[in-house]
C-alpha positions in Angstrom: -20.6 -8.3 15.9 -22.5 -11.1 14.0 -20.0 -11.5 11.4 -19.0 -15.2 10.9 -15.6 -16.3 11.3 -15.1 -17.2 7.9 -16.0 -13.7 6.9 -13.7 -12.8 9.4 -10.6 -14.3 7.7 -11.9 -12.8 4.4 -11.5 -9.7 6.0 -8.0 -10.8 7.8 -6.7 -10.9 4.3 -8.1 -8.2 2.7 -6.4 -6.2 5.8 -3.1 -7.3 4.4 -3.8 -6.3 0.6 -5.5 -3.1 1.2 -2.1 -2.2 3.0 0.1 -3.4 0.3 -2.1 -1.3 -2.1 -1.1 1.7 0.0 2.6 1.4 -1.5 3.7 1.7 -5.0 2.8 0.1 -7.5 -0.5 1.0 -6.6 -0.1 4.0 -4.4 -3.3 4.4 -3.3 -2.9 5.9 0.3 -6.7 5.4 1.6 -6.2 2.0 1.8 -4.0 2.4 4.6 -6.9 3.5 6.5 -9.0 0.6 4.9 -6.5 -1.9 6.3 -6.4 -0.5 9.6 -9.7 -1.2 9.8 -10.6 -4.4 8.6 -8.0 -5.9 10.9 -9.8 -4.2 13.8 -13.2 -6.4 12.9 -11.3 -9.6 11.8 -10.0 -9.6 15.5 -12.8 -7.9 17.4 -14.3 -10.2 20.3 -11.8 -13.0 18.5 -9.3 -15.2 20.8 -5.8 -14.3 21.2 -4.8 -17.7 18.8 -7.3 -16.9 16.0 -6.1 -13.5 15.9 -2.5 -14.0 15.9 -3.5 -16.8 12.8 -5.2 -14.4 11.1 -2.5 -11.5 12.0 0.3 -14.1 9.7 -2.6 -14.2 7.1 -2.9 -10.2 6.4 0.7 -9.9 7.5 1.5 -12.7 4.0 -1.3 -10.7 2.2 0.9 -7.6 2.8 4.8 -7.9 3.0 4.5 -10.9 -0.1 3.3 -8.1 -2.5 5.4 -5.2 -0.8 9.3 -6.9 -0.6 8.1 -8.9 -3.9 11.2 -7.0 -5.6 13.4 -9.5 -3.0 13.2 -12.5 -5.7 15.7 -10.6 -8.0 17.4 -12.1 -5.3 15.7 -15.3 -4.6 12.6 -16.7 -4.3 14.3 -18.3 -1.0 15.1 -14.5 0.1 11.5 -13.2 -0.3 9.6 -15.9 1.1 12.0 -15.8 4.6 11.7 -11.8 4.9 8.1 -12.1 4.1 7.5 -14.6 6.9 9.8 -12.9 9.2 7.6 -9.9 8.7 4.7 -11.5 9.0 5.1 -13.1 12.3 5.2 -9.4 13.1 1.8 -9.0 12.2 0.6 -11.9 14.1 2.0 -10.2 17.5 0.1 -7.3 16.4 -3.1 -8.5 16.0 -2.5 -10.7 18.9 -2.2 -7.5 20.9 -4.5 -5.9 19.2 -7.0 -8.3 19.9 -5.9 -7.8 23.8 -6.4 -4.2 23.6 -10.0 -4.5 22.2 -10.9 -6.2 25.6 -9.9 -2.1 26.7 -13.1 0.3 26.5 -11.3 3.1 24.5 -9.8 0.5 22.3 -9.9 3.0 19.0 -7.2 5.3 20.7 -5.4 2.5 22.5 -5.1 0.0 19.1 -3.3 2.7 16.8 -1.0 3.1 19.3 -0.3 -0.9 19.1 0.2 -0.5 15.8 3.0 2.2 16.2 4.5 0.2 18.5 4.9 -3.0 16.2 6.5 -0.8 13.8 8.9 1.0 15.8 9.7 -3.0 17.6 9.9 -4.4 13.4 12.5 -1.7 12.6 15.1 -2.5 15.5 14.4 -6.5 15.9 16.1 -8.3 14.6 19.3 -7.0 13.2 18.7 -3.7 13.4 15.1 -4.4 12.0 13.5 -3.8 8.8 11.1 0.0 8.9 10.3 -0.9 5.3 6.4 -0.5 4.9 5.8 1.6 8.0 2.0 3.2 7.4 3.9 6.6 7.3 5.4 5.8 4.1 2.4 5.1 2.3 0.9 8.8 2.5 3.5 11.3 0.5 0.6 11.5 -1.9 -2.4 12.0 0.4 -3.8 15.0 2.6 -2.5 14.0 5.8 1.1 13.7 5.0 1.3 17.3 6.6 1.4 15.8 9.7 4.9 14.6 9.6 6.0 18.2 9.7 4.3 18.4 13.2 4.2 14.9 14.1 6.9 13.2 12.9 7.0 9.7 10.6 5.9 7.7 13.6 2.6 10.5 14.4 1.6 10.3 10.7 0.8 6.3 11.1 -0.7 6.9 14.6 -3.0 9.5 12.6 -3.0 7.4 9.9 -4.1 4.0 12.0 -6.6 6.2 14.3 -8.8 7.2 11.8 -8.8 3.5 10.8 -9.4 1.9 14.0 -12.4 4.9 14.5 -13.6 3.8 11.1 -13.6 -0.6 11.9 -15.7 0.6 15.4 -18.1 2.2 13.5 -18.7 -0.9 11.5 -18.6 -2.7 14.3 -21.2 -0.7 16.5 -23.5 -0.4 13.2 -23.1 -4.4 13.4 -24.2 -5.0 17.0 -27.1 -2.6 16.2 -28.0 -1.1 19.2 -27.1 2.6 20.4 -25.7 3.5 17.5 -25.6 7.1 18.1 -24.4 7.8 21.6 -22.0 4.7 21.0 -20.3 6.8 17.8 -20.7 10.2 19.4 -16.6 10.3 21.3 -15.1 8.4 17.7 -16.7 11.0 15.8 -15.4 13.8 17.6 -12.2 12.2 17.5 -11.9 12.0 14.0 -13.2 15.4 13.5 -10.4 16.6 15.5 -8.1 14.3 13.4 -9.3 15.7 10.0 -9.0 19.9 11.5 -5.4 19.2 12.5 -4.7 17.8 9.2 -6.0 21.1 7.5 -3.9 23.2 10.0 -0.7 20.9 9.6 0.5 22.9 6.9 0.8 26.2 8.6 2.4 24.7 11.9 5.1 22.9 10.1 6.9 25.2 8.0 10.0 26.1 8.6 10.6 29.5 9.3 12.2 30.7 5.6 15.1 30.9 3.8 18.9 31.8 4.8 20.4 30.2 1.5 20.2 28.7 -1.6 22.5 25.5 -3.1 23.1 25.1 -6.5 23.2 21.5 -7.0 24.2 18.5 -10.2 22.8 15.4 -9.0 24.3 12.5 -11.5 23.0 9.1 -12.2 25.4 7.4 -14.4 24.0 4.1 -15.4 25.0 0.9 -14.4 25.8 -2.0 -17.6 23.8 -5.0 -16.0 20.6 -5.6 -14.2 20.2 -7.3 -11.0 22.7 -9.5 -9.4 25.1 -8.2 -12.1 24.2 -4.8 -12.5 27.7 -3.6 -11.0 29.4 -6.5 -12.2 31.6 -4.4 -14.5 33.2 -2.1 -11.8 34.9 0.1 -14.0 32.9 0.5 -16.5 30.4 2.2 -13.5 32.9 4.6 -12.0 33.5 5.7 -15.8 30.0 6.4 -16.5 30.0 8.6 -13.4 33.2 10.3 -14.4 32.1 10.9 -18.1 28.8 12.6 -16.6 30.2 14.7 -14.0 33.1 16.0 -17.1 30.1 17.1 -19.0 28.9 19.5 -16.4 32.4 21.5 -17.2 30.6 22.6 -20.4 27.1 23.6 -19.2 28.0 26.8 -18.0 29.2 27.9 -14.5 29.9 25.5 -12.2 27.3 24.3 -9.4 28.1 24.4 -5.8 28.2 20.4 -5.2 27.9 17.3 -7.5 26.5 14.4 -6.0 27.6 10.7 -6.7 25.6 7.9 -5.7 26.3 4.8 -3.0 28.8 2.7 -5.3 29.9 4.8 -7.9 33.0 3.5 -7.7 33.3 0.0 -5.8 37.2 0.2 -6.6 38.7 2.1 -4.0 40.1 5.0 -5.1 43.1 4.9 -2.1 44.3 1.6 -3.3 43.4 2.1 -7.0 45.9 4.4 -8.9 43.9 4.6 -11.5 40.3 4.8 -10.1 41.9 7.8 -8.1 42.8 9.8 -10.8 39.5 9.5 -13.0 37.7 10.7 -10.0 40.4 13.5 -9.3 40.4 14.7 -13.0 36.0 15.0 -13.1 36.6 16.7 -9.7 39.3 19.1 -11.6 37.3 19.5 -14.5 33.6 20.3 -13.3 35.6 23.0 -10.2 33.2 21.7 -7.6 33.5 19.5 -4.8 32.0 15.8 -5.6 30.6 13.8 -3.1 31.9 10.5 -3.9 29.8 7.0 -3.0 32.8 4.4 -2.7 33.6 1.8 -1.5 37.3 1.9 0.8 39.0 -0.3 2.9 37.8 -0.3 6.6 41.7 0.4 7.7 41.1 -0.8 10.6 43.9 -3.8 9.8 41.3 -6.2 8.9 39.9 -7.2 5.1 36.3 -5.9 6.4 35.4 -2.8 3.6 33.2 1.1 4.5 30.4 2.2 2.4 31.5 5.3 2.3 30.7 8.6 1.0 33.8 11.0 0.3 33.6 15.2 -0.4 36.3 15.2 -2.9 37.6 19.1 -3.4 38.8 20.6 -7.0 41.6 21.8 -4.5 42.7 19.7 -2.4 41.5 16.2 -3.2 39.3 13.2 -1.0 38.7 15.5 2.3 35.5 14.3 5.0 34.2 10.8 5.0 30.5 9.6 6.1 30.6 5.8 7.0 27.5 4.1 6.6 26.0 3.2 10.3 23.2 0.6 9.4 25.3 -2.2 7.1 22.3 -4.5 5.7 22.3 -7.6 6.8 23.4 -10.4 4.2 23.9 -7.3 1.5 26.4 -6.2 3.5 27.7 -8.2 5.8 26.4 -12.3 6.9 25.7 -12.8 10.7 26.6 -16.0 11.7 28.9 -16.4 8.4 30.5 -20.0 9.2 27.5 -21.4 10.0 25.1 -19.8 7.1 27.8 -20.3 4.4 28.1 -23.9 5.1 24.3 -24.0 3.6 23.8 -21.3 1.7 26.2 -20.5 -1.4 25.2 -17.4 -2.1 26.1 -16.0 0.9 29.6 -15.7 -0.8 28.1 -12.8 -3.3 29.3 -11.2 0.2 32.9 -12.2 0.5 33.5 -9.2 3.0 31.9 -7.6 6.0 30.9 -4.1 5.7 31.8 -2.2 9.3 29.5 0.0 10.8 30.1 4.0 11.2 29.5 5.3 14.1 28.4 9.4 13.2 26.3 11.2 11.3 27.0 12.4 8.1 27.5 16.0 8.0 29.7 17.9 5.1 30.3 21.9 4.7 29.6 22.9 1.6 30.4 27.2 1.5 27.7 28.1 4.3 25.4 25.0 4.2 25.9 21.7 5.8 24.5 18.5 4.1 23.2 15.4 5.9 24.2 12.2 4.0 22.3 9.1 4.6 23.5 6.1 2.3 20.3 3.6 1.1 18.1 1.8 3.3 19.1 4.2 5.9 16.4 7.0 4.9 14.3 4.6 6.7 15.0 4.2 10.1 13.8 7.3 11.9 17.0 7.7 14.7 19.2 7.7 11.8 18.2 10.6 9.4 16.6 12.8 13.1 20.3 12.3 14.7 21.7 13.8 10.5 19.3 16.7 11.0 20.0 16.8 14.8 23.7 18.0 13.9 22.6 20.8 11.6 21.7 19.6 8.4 19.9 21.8 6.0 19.7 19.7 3.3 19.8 16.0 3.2 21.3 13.6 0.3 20.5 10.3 -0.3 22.9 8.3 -2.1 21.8 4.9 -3.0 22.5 1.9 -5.2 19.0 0.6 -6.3 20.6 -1.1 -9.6 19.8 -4.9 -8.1 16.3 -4.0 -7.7 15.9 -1.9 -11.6 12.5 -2.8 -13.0 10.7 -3.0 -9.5 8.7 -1.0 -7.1 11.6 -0.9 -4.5 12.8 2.2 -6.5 9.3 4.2 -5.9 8.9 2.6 -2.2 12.5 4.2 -1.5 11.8 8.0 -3.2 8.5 7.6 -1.3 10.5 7.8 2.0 12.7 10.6 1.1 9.7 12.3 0.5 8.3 11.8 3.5 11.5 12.5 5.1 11.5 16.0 3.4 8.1 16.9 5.1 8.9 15.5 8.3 11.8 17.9 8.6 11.5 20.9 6.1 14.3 20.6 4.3 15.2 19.3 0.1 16.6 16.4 0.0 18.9 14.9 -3.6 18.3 10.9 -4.2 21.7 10.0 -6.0 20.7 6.4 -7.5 23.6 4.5 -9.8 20.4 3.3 -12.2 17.5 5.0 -10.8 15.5 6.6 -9.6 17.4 10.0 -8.5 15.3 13.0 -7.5 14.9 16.6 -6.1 12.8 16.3 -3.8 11.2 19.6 -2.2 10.5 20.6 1.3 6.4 20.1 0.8 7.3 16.8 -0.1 6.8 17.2 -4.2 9.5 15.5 -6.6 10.7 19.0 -8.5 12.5 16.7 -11.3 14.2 13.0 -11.3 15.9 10.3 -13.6 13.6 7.5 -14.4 14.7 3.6 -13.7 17.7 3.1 -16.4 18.2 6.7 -17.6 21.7 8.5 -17.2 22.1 12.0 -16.8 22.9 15.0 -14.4 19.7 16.8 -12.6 20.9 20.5 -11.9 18.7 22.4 -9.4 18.9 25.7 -7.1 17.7 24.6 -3.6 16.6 26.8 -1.2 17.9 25.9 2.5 15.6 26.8 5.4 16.7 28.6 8.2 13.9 26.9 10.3 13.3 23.7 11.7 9.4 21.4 12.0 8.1 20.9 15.0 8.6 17.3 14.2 12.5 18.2 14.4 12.2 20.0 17.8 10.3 16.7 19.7 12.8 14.4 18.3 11.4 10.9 19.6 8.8 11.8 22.4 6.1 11.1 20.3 6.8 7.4 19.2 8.2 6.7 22.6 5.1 7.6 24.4 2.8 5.6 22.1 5.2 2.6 22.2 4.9 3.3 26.4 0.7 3.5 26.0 0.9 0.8 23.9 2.9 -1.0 26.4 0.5 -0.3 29.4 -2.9 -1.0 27.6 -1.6 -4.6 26.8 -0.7 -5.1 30.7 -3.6 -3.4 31.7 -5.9 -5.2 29.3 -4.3 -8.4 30.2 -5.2 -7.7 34.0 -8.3 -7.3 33.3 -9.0 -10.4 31.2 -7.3 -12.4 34.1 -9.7 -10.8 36.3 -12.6 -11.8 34.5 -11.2 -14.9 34.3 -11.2 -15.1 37.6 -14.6 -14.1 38.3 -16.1 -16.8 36.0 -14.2 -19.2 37.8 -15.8 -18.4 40.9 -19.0 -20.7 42.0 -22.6 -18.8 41.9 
């Protein structure tokens, strides 16, 4: 393609922002596409070094405006996860670049790209998902596909008709047979738009057994950001007064959820903290699931973010432990040699332990899957919740740090993805904001707003079906990550091959 490289880093960039502009605030999911391909043309016919250059450019151009809510906790913080997930980027345009040298590069390459997703979310740490291409459609036609294909088919879908769209440009560029060159990508992405139109019908659930009456509460927090929960008690009150309300609005609902950290003072070592909680519980005649914070009894001073069904009847009964602690929120790897140079490491003067389950609780005839913050994102964790029989899935999160940003729509955007993927409601319990009821179809039925305090009351209905998406589990992103895998070896063969060949005397 005759494009010069200058024009080429242009479009590097531009690669990077169109994909930020895919996520709140801006929301606009075509750009997804857009940004899948521009990349394809910045690196098309470039050298492995150039691309992986211009892959940190687009990958800066995208994660600096996406994590830009991580300077509420330093500018330090934002700039290190924004490189860290950039160098992501430059691996996959490196790759991508390698694949290109592969004749039916527009299948092969959105296959790279689901690979360097599903590799970002589990390295390093147990990896960062945020800002996966799936994420970015809740609002647009194709987000059907998640019932059918899963999160990880969506961006495959998503990235395919982008790297069909960067090889037309790029065959319209060279300018020469034009139409039988465009004749297999156009069928291609015909086929692409018919299954989005018959996504729909092939991934509803099968109907309704039940229905859940539901309060969802969001009790304010006092502060903003660092200090948002610094007044503990003053929280867990704000929760309690909430749920006591509830006793006067008529007939009781069957479950109240809490959020993650409505009560940091654990209510097994906290006399008092137990008894506010019991006495809402009492009061409203429901069972309360509880976000709290408890002691890891495990004979250490490590903590559990835990979530706790607390019965009217009987008192604190299950317990879901958070499995994916976040990393320096959380708990600090390498804590004595981190905290020697960074202070603030000692906002976290505990380790959070890991749990090692699902979270499932019976509520009458329905089970609810719990997944606590940041965990709605990584795909093994919510399938393995729906996996053990979850019909509806809750959310409870503590967002308050981040009040005022566009983490709070990036995070509803990936229940609401989650909801389509699997065909069931799912309740976002936020401290601050934002909580929601979230329908199968993906649409927010009603929420609380950044700051607001209040109770959402809804009747969900609980399927009595499962997506296909549920059924395949993870075949589909482990057999893109596996053809991803092979068309870099076998594009690398071949470019050694040539290389050999042009080494060779005439």
């Amino acid at each position: 393609m005759g494009l010069k490289g200058g024009t080429r880093w242009v479009l590097a960039l531009a690669s990077g922002l169109l994909m930020a502009a895919a996520f709140p605030p801006v929301g606009w999911w075509w750009c997804a596409i857009l940004s899948v391909a521009m990349s394809t043309v910045s690196t098309f016919g470039a050298s492995l070094r150039v691309s992986a250059v211009r892959g940190l450019v687009a990958g800066v151009g995208f994660f600096a405006p996406l994590v830009s809510w991580m300077t509420v906790v330093g500018a330090d913080a934002w700039i290190a996860l924004t490189l860290l997930c950039a160098s992501w980027w430059a691996l996959l345009f490196l790759a991508q670049a390698l694949v290109q040298r592969v004749r039916p590069w527009p299948i092969l390459v959105p296959a790279v790209w689901v690979a360097s997703e599903a590799l970002r979310g589990s390295i390093p740490l147990g990896g960062f998902p945020w800002g996966r291409i799936a994420f970015s459609q809740v609002d647009g036609p194709l987000i059907p596909m998640a019932g059918v294909l899963g999160a990880t088919g969506l961006g495959f879908v998503v990235a395919t008709i982008g790297a069909t769209l960067g090889y037309g440009l790029i065959v319209v560029g060279q300018g020469s047979s034009v139409r039988r060159r465009l004749a297999v990508p156009a069928a291609a992405l015909a086929v692409l738009v018919l299954s989005a139109f018959a996504a729909p019908a092939l991934a509803a659930s099968t109907g309704t057994a039940e229905s859940l009456q539901v309060a969802v509460v969001q009790g304010g927090t006092p502060g903003v950001g660092l200090s948002a929960m610094g007044e503990r008690r003053a929280v867990l009150a704000s929760h309690v007064a909430q749920t006591r309300s509830l006793a006067v609005r008529g007939a009781p609902p069957d479950v109240v959820i809490w959020p993650e950290n409505s009560t940091d003072i654990d209510p097994f070592a906290d006399g008092q903290a137990y008894e506010a909680i019991d006495v809402a519980v009492r009061d409203v005649g429901a069972p309360v699931l509880v976000g709290a914070v408890v002691a890891a009894g495990d004979g250490s001073d490590r903590v559990a973010n835990t979530g706790v069904l607390w019965s009217p009847v009987s008192g604190p009964g299950a317990r879901y432990v958070k499995q994916h602690p976040v990393p320096f929120g959380e708990y600090v790897p390498f804590r004595d040699v981190l905290g020697r140079f960074i202070g603030r490491l000692a906002l976290v003067p505990r380790d959070f332990v890991a749990g090692t389950s699902p979270g499932l609780f019976r509520v009458g005839r329905v089970d609810l899957g719990v997944v606590i913050c940041f965990e709605v994102a990584y795909d093994s964790i919510v399938r393995d919740t729906v996996a053990a029989g979850a019909r509806v899935l809750v959310v409870q999160t503590n967002n308050a740090t981040y009040g005022g940003t566009s983490q709070l729509a990036q995070q509803v955007n990936m229940s609401r993805v989650r909801a389509v993927e699997f065909g069931i409601p799912v309740l976002v319990a936020a401290t601050s904001g934002v909580s929601a009821v979230v329908d199968p179809d993906g649409s927010l039925r009603s929420s609380l707003e950044d700051g607001d305090s209040g109770v959402l009351r809804a009747e969900v209905a609980v399927p009595d079906g499962v997506t296909v998406a549920s059924r395949i589990g993870a075949f589909v992103e482990v057999a893109l990550v596996v053809a991803a895998l092979a068309s870099v070896v076998v594009a690398v063969i071949m470019s050694a091959r040539r290389s050999r060949r042009s080494d060779q005397p005439s």
